[in-house]
C-alpha positions in Angstrom: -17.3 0.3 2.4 -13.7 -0.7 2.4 -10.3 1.1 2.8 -7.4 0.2 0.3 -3.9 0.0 1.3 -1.0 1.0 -1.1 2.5 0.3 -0.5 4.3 2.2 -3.5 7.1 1.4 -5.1 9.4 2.2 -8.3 8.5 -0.7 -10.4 5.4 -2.4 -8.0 2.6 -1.4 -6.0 1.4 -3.8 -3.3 -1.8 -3.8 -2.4 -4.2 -4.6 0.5 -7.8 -4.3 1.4 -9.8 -3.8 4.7 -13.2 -6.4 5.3 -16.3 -4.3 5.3 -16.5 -3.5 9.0 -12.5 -1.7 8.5 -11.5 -4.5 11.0 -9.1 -6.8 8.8 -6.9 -6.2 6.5 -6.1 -8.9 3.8 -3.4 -9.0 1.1 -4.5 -8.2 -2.5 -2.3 -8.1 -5.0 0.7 -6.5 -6.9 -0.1 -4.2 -9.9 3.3 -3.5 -12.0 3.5 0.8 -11.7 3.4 1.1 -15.5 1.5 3.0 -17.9 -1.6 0.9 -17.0 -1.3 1.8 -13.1 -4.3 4.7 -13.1 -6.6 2.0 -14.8 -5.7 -0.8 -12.6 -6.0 1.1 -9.3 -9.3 2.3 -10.5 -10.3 -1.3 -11.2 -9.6 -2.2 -7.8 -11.6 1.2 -6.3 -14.9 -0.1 -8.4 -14.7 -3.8 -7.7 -13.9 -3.7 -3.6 -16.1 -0.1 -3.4 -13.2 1.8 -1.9 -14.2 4.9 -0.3 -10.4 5.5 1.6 -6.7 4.5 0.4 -4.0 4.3 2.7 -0.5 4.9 1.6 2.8 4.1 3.1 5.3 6.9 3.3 8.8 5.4 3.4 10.3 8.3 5.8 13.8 8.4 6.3 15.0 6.9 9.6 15.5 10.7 11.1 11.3 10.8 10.7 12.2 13.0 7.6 10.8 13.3 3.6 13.8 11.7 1.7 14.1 10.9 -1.9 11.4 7.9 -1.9 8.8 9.4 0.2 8.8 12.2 -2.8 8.5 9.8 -5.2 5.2 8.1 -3.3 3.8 11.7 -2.6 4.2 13.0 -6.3 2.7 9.4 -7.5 -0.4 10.3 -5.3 -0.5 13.7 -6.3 -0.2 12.6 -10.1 -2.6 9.7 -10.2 -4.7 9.0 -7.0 -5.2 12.7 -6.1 -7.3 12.6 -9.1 -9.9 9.5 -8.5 -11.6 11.6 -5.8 -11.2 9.3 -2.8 -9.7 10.2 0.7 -6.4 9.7 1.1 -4.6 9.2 4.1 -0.7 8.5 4.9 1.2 6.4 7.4 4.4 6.2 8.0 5.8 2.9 6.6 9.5 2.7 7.6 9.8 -0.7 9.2 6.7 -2.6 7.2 9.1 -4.6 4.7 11.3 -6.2 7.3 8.4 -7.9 9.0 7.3 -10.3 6.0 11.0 -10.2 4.9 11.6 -12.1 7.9 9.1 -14.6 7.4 9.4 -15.0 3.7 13.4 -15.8 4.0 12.1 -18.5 6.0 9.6 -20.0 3.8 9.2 -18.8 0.2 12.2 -18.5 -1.7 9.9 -18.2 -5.1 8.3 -14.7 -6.5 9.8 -13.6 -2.9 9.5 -9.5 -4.0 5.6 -9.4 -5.2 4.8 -11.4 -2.1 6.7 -9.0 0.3 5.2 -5.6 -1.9 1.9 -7.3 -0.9 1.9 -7.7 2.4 3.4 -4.7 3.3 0.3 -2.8 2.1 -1.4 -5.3 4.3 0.8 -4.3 7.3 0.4 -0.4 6.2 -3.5 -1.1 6.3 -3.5 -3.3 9.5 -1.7 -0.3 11.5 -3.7 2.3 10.0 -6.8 0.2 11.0 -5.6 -0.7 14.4 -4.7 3.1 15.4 -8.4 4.2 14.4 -10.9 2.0 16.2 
């Protein structure tokens, strides 16, 4: 079975997904958090057999639940809660700089979804790495 990585966000979700053996972590894709987000997600739980998500809280720099980390937590509450799978959180607060970094340097084009993506992947690879 596979863990899924989420990084939330107002108008995107990136997401990642672990190899079988939870070793790896591999960028997905970015689902648009719309009215179709429940049915997406799901998608992606049936076709990669999910049996953990991952999600990314974006505390404030103080370690603290701001504005955006309540956002994520009532979006999981509201629609992942719900699917029945074991959640799990991580704290996320630096995950966008690192592929912003590298991204500035080399793809100017669709620059956002790319970054939403492999932060997940970055969320997934620390959770993974801090549980073997």
């Amino acid at each position: 079975m596979r863990i899924l990585g989420l990084d939330i966000g107002d108008k995107r979700i990136g997401v990642a997904v672990s190899d079988e053996m939870e070793i790896l972590s591999t960028p997905l894709e970015v689902i648009e958090n719309d009215e179709k987000i429940e049915e997406e997600l799901k998608e992606v739980i049936n076709k990669y057999n999910i049996k953990k998500i991952i999600v990314g809280i974006p505390y404030t720099l103080k370690g603290e639940v701001g504005s955006q980390a309540k956002k994520v937590i009532s979006f999981i509450e509201n629609v992942v809660v719900k699917m029945g799978i074991e959640i799990d959180y991580i704290d996320e607060r630096y995950t966008t700089k690192i592929p912003l970094r590298n991204f500035n340097k080399y793809n100017k084009n669709n620059k956002k979804k790319q970054i939403d993506k492999y932060s997940a992947c970055i969320i997934l690879e620390d959770y993974l790495s801090r549980n073997k």
